[in-house]
C-alpha positions in Angstrom: -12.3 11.6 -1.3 -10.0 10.8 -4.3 -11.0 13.9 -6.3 -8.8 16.1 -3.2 -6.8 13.9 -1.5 -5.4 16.9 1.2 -9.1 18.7 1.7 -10.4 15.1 2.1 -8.1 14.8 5.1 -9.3 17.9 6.2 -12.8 18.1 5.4 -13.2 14.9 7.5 -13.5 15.4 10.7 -13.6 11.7 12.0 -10.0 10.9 9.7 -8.0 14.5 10.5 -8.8 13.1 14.6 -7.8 9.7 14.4 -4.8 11.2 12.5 -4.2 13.6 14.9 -3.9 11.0 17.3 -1.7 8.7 15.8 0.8 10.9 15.3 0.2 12.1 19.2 1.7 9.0 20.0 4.6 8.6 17.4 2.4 6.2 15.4 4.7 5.4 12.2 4.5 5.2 8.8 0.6 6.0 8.5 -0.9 5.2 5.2 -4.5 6.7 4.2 -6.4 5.0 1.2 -9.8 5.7 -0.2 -11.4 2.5 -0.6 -15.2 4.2 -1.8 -16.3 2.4 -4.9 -13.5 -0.6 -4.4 -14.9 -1.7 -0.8 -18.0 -2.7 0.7 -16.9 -2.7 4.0 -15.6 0.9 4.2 -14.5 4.1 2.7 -11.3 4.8 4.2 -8.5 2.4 5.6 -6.0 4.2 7.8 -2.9 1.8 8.5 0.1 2.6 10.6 3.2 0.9 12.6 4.9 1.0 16.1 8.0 0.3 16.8 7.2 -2.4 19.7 4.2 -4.4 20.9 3.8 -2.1 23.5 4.0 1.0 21.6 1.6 -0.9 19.1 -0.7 -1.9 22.2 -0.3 2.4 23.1 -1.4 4.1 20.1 -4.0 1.2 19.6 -5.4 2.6 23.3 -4.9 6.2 23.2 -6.6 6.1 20.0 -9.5 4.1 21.4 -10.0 6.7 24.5 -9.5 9.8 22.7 -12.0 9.0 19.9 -14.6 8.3 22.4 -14.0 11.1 24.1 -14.6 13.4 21.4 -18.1 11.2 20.6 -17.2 7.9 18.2 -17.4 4.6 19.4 -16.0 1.6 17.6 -18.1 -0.8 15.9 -15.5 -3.6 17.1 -12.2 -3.4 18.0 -9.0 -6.6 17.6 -5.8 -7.2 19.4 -5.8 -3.9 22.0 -4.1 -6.3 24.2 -1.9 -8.3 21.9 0.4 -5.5 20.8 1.0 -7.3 17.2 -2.0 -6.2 15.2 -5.0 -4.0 16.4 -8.0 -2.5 14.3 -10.2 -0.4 15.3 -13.6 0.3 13.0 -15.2 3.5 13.2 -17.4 2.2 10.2 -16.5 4.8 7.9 -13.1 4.5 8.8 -11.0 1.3 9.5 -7.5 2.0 11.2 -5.0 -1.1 11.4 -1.9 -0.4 13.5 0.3 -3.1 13.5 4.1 -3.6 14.5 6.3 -3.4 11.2 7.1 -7.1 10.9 3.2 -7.9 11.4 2.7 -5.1 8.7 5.3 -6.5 6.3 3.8 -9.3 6.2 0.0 -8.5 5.7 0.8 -5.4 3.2 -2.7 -4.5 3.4 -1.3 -1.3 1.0 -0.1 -4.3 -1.2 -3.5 -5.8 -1.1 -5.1 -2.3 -1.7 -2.6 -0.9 -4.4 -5.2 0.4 -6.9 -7.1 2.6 -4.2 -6.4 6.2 -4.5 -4.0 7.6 -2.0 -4.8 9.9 0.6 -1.6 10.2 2.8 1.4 8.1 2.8 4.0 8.9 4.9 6.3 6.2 3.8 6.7 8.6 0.2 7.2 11.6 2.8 4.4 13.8 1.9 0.2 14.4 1.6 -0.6 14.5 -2.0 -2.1 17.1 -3.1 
């Protein structure tokens, strides 16, 4: 995915939906990083804030129902009732949405910092 960072967004279907539906619900600050070649566990991680534990716990759901309606079911999903921290794997694709002070203090980005970037919206534009 690194090689394009925008026609990886696009060319995956799976990542442009889940995308799509974080920002159907005012998800914040979403973060894309390509983790192929750096992680065993996955080749994308897709991270992203709400501004509340229920607007956490609503993007977390809405995201959950919309991707199984268009055919993906989660491998295993966290904290959908919490409203502090949730992660949903779609295998491929891990997506951590977490209220900002949970975020802060995690910095998953941090913890990822050499992975190629995909999107970050926190630098206020896809790279290209």
């Amino acid at each position: 995915m690194s090689e394009n960072p925008c026609r990886a967004l696009r060319d995956n279907k799976k990542l442009s939906l889940i995308k799509g539906f974080l920002e159907d619900k005012k998800a914040e600050q979403l973060v894309i990083l390509d983790l192929r070649g750096i992680s065993s566990v996955t080749d994308t991680l897709v991270v992203a804030s709400g501004n509340s534990d229920r607007h956490v716990q609503a993007v977390s759901e809405y995201l959950a129902q919309e991707m199984k309606r268009q055919g993906y079911q989660p491998l295993g999903c966290e904290g959908l009732k919490d409203g502090r921290w949730a992660l949903l794997d779609y295998g491929d694709v891990i997506v951590h949405i977490f209220y900002q002070e949970i975020r802060t203090h995690y910095d998953l980005e941090g913890v990822w910092r050499d992975a190629p970037v995909i999107l970050d919206e926190r630098r206020g534009a896809t790279l290209s």
